[in-house]
C-alpha positions in Angstrom: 66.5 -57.8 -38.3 67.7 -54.2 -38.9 67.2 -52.6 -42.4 70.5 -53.1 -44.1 71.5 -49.4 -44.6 70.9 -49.0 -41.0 73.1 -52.3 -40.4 76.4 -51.5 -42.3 76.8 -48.1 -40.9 79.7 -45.9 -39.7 79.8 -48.6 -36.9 80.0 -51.5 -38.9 82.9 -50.6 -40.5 84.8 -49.4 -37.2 84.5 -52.6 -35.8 85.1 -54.7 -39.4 88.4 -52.4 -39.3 89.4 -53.1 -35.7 88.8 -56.5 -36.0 91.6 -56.7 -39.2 93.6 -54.3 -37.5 93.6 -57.4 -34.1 94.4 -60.0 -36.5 97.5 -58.2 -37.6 98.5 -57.6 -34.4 97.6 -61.0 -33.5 99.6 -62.2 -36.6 102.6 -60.2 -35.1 102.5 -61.8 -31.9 102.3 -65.4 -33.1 105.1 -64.5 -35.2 107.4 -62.9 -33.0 107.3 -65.8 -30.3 107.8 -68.7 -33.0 111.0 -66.0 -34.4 112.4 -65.4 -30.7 112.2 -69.3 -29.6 113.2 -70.5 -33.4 116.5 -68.4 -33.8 119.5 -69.8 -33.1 121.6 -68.1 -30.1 124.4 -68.9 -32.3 123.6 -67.3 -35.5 122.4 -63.8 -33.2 125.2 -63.9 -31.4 127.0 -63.6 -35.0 125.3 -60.9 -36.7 125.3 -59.4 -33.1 128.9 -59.1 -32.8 129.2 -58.1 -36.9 126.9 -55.1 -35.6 123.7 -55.9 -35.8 121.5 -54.3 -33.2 118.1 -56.4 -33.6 119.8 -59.4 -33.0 121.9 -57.8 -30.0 118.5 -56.9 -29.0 117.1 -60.2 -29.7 119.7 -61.9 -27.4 118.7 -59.6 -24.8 115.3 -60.5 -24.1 115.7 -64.3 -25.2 117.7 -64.3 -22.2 114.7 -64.2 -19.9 112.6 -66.7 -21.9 109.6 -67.0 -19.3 108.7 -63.6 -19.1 109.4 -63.2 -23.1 106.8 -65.9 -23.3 104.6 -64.3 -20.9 104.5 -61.2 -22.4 103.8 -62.1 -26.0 101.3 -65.1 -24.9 99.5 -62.2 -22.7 99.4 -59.6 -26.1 98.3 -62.8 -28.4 95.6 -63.7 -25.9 94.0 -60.5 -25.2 93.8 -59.1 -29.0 92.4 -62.9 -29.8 89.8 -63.0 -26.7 88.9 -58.7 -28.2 89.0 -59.6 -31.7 86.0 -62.8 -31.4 84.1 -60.4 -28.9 83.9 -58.2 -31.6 83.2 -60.6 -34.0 80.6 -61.9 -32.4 78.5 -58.3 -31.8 78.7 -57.9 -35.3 77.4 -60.6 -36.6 74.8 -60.9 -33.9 73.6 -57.4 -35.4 73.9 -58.0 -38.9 72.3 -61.6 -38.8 70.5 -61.9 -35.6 71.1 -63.9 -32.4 71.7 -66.8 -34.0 74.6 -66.0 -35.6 77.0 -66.8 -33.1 78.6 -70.1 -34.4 79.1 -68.3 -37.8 81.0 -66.0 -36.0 82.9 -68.7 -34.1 83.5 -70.5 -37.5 84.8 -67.4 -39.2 87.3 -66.0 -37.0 88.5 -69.5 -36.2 89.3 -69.8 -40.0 90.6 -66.4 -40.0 92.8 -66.6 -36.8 94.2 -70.4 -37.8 95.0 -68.9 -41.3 96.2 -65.9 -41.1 97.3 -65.3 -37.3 98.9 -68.5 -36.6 99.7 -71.4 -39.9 100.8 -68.0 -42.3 103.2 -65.6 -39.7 104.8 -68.9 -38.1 105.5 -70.6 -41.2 107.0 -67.3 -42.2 109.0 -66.8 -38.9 110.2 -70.3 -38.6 112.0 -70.3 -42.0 113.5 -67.1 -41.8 113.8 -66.7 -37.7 116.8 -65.0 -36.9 116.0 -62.3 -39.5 112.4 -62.4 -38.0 113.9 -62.3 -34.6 116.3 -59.2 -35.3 113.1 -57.5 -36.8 110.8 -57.8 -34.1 113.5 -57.4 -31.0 112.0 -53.5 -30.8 108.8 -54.1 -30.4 108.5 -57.1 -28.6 111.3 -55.4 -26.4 108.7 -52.6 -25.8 106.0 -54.7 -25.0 108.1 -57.3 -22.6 108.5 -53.6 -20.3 105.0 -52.6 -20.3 103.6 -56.0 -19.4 106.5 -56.8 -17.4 104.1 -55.9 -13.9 101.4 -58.1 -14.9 104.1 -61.3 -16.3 105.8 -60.8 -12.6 102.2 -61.6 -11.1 101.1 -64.1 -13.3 105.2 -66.1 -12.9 104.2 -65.7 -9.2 100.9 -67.1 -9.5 101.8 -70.3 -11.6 105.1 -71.3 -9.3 103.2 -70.9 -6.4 100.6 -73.4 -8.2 103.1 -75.4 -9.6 104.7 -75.8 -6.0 102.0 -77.5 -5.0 102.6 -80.3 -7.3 106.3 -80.4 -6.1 107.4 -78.5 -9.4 110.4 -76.4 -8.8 111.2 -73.7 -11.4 114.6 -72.6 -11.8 115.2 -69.6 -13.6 118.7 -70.2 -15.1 117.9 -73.5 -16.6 117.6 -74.1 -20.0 115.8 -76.9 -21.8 119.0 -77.9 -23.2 122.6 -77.5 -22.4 124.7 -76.1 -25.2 126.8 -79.0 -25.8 124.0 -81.8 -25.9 122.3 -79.0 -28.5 125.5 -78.8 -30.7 125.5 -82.5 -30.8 122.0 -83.1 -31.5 122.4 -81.2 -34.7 125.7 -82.7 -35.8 123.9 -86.3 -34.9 120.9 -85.0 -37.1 123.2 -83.6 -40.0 124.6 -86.8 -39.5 121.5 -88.6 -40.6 120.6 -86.2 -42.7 123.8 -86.8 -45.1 124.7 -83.0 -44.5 127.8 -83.9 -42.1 130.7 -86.6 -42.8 131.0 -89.5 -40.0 134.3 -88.5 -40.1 133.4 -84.8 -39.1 130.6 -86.0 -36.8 133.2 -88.4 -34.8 135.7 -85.1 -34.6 133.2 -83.1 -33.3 131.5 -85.2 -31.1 134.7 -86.6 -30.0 136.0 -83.0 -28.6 132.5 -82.2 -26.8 132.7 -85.7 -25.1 136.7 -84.6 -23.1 134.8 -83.3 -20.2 132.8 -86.8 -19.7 135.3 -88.7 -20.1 138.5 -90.0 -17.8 142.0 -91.0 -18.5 141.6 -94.4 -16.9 139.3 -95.0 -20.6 141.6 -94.4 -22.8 144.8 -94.9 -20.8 147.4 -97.7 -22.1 147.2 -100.2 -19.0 150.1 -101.0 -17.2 150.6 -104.6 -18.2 151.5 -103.4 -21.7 153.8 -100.9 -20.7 157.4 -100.8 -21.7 159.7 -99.8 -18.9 163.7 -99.9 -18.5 164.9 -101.2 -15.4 167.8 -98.9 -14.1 169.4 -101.9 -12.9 170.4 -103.0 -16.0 173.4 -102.6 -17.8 174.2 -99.6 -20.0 174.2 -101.3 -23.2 170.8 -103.4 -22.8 169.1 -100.3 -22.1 170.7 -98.7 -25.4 169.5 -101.8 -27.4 166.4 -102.0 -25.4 165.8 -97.9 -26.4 166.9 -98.7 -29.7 164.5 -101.2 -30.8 161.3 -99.4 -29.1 159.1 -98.3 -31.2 158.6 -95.3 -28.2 160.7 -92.1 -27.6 159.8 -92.0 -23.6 159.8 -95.3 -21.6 159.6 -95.3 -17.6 162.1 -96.4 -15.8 161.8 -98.2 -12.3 163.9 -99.3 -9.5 163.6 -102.9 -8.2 160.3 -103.2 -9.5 157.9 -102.5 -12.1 155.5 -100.6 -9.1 158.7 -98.1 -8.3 158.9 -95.7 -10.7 161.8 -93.2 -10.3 161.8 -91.2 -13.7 161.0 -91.0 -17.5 163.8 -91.4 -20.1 163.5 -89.9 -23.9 165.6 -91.7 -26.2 166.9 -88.9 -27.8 168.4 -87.6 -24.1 169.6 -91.3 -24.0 171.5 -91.3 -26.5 173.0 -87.5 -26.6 174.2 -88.3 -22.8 175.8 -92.1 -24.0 177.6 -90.3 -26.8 179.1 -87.5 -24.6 180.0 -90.6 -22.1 181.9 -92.2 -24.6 183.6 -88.7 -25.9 182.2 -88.6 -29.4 183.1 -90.7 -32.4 186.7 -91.9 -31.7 185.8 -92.3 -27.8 186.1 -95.2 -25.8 182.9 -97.7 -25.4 184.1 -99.3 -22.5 183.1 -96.3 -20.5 179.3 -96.6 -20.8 179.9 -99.2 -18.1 179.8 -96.1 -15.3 176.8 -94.9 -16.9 174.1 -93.4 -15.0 170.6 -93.7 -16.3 168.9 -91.6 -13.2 171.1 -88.9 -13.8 169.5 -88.5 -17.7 165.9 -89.7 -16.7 163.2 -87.2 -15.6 161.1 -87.0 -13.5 158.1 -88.6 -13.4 154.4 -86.9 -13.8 151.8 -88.9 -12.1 147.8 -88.4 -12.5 145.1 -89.7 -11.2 142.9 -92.4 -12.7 140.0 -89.8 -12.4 141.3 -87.0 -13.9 138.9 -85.7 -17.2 140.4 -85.8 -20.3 139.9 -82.2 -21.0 141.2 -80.9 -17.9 144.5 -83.8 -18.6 144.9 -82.3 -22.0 145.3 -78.9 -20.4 148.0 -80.0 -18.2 150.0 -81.1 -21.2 149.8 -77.7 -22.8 150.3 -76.1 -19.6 153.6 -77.8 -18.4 154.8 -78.7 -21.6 154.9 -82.2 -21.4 153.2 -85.3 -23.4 153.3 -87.9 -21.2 152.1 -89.0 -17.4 152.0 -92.2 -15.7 148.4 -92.7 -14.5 147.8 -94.1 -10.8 144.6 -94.9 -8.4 143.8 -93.5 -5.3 146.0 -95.9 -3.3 149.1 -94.5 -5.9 149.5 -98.1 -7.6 150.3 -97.7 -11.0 147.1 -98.3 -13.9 149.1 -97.2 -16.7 150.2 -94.1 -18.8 148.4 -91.4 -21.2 150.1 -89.2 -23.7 148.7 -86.2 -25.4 148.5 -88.4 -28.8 145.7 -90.3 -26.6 143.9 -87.6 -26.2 144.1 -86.1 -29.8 143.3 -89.4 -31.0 139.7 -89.3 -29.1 139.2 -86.4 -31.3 140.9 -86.9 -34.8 140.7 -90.4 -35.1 143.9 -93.0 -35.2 147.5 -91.7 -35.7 149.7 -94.1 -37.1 153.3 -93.3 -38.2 156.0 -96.0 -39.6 156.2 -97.3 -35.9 152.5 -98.4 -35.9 151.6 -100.6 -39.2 148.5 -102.7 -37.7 147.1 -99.3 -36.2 144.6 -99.4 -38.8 143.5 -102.9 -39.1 142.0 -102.9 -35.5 138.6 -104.2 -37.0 139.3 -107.0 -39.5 135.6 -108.3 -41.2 135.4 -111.2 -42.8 132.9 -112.4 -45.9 130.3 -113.9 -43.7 129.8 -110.6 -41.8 131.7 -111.5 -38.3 134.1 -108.5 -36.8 137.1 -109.8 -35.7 138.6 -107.5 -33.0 141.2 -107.2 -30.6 139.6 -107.6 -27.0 141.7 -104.8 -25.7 139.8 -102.5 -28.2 137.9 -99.7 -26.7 133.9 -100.0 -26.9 134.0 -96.2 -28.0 136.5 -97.0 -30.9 134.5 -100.2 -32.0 131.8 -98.2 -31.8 133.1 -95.6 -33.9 134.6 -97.4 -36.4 131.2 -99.8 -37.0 128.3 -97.1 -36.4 127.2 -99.5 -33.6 126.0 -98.8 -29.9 127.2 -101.0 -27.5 127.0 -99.7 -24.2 130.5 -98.5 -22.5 129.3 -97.2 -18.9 130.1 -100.7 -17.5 133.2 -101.8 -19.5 136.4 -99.7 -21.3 137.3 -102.4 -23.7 135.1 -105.2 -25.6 136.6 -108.2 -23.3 135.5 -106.3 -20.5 131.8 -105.9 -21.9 131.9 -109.6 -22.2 133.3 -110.4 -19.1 130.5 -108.0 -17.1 127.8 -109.5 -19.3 128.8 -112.7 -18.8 129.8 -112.5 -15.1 132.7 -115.8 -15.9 135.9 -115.4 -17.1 135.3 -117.2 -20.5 136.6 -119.7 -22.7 138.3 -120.2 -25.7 134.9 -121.2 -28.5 132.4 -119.7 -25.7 129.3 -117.6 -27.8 127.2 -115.4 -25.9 124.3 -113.0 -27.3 123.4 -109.4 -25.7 122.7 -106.3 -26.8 121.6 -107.7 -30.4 125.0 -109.3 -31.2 126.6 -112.2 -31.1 130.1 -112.5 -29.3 132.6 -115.5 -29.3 135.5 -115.7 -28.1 138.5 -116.2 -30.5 141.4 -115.9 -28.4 142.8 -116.0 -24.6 145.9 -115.0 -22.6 145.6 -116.4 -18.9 142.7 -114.2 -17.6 142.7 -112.0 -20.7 140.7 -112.1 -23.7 142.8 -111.1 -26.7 140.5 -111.7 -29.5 136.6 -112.0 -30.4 134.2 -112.3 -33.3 131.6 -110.1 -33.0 128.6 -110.1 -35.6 125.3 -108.0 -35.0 122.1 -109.8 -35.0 119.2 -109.6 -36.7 
């Protein structure tokens, strides 16, 4: 063993520094990539546009995330693998040959501690500050090992190919929307966001997947006005509606030739008459076609987002909805829609609106059958299933594959159904109670 004057020399201490000086750097680079991954797009994208140029730069090369992750996994590594080599000479001089576990032992401790536990916890509770401070360096660096990331990409895809692992560059781990409402479903739990926000929010991302024929009203509960009726039943009939717009067919029910509003109704009966003093016996010429409009017809298929857009595009709040052989399924208005999003709206015209789900003492759900999974769902905090079925009855009907009875129970998915109530083929009530 050397003398010790001879063993911390000049030397000694040029290494002892460039080792620190590899741990900071190594410390930087550990931080950086937990900063850039951590930071929400979001939140960068908002300080970008409010002028801040780290986190425009941060945006920048977060766009390319592989080669970001190359390049700072390629910097951590090498000043790591430089930093224990180092390491390791010196302590083999200052304590002999045997000294190489120490070594192994201290920079482990010193790496774990100080270039990995200490700059990620750092970077992970502050990241998009982190992120906006680092986005010049790391920028920097992502150019000069951009040569040697390109070859090592190569180098893993063409191994990876071998496997049958396809890499596609403009993928990302997670869409935007599914994000968004991960986080709201974890506020959510979390006792940060309201259900009532949550089903709002979640109930505006969920337009695109979802199709008219859902949510439509079906056409065996759909009040029309047949044209061929006389003047005054269709003025009583308009009257006691609890609708402003009612179809109106020809013959029958399938032959729809327009769409009356009750308020056109009326203005074109009174100018029939001739105002107040006129004569009532004259509604009997009365032509209903020549008030109705006419009628807007969507397909069955159509998303409810794009359907929402077509409202506010032609101005209207109402279409008749219709399958691909054009038989009529029902109708959708804009209310429809907003209701998927807001929640139930109920005016003077719609009392029971809110008493869909009606529980009783013993814990049992009584329901309407014609209630939508996604509302039941909604309203209970439950998870029934709705890719099979629109409506409760029609869960129960798929599950049970019959066309059930009046006191019939059946159990799946954890809860108990019976049935409470039928019309003909229809189920019009059920008791529902969860199981434990």
């Amino acid at each position: 063993m050397e003398e010790p004057n001879s063993i911390f020399n000049v030397a000694f201490w040029i290494t002892a520094g460039t080792i620190m000086c590899l741990l900071v750097l190594s410390s930087f680079f550990s931080g950086s990539e937990t900063a850039l991954t951590a930071a929400s797009r979001g939140k960068l994208r908002s300080q970008a546009d409010k002028g801040s140029r780290g986190a425009q730069r941060a945006l920048e090369i977060t766009d390319d995330s592989e080669r970001l992750i190359g390049s700072v996994l390629l910097g951590n590594n090498l000043v790591n693998i430089l930093a224990t080599s180092l390491a390791t000479i010196l302590f083999s001089k200052a304590f002999g040959e045997g000294s190489v576990v120490m070594a192994t032992f201290v920079m482990t401790f010193l790496v774990l501690i100080f270039a990995e536990v200490l700059p990620k916890t750092y970077a992970i509770t502050n990241a998009e500050t982190a992120a906006a401070l680092v986005s010049r360096p790391i920028s920097l660096i992502v150019t000069i090992f951009a040569p040697v990331v390109a070859a090592v990409r190569f180098l893993v895809r063409g191994i990876l190919g071998v496997f049958g692992v396809q890499i596609d560059p403009n993928s990302h781990i997670m869409a935007v929307r599914e994000e968004i409402a991960g986080a709201i479903q974890i506020g959510h739990s979390d006792g940060v966001v309201e259900k009532e926000d949550r089903d709002r929010i979640l109930g505006a991302l969920d337009l695109g997947d979802r199709t008219v024929e859902e949510i439509m009203l079906h056409r065996s509960g759909i009040e029309m006005i047949n044209s061929g009726d006389a003047p005054q039943a269709i003025l009583e009939q308009c009257l006691q509606s609890s609708h402003t717009r009612l179809p109106v067919y020809a013959d029958e029910p399938e032959n729809i030739t327009g769409v009356i509003h009750a308020k056109d109704l009326l203005r074109a009966m009174y100018e029939t008459i001739g105002g107040p003093d006129g004569n009532a016996a004259a509604l009997k010429d009365f032509d209903i076609s020549a008030v109705a409009t006419s009628p807007y017809f969507v397909p069955e298929t159509t998303t409810l987002d794009d359907q929402m857009r077509q409202f506010l595009r032609i101005r209207s709040h109402f279409a008749l909805v219709v399958d691909e052989y054009g038989s009529l399924q029902g109708l959708i208005t804009l209310e429809d829609i907003l209701e998927e999003i807001v929640g139930e709206i109920t005016d003077e015209f719609d009392p029971d609106a809110n008493h869909q789900v009606q529980q009783t003492e013993e814990g049992y759900y009584f329901i309407d059958g014609a209630m939508t999974i996604r509302d039941l769902n909604r309203s209970t905090e439950w998870t029934l299933p709705d890719e099979e079925a629109n409506t409760v009855a029609g869960l129960v009907i798929h599950e049970a594959r019959i066309i059930p009875t009046v006191g019939q129970v059946f159990n799946f998915h954890g809860f108990r159904f019976e049935v409470m109530q039928r019309d003909g083929n229809r189920i019009t009530a059920l008791q529902i109670k969860k199981l434990d």
